[in-house]
N, C-alpha and C positions, 0 to 999 in steps of 0.2 A: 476547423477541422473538416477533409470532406465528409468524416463519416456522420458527421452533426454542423453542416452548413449553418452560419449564423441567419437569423430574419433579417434580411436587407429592403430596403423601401425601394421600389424601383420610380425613378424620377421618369420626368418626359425626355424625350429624346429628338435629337434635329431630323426633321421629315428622312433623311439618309440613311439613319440608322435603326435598328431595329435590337430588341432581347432576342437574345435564343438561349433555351437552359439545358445545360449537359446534364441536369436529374430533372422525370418528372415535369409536371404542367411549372414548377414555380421555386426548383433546387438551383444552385452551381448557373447562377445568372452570366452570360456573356453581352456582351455589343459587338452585334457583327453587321454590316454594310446590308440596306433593304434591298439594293436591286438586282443581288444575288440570284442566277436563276436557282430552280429547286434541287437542281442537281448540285449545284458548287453549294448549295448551302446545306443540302445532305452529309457531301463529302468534310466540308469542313465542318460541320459539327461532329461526324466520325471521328475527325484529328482530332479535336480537343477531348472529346470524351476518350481518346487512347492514351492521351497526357495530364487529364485532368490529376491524376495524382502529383504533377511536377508544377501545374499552374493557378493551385487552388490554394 
């Protein structure tokens, strides 16, 4: 549920990719592409945190 996200283990990831989380230092975990500049990876964590109720 998002409003009680389960404890997920976060594994390693290929040097590419990187976590980002829609709650919080360690809620609502994503894998989004590392060499995002900080603006595309602003804006897209915006998008998912405005759908996170459709894709949690």
């Amino acid at each position: 549920s998002i409003d009680e996200p389960p404890e997920v283990e976060l594994k390693d990831l290929p040097p590419y990719l990187e976590y980002a989380f829609l709650e919080g230092d360690d809620k609502l975990s994503v894998i989004i592409a590392k060499d995002l500049s900080v603006e595309e990876k602003t804006a897209l964590i915006t998008v998912l945190k405005s759908h996170k109720r459709s894709i949690s």
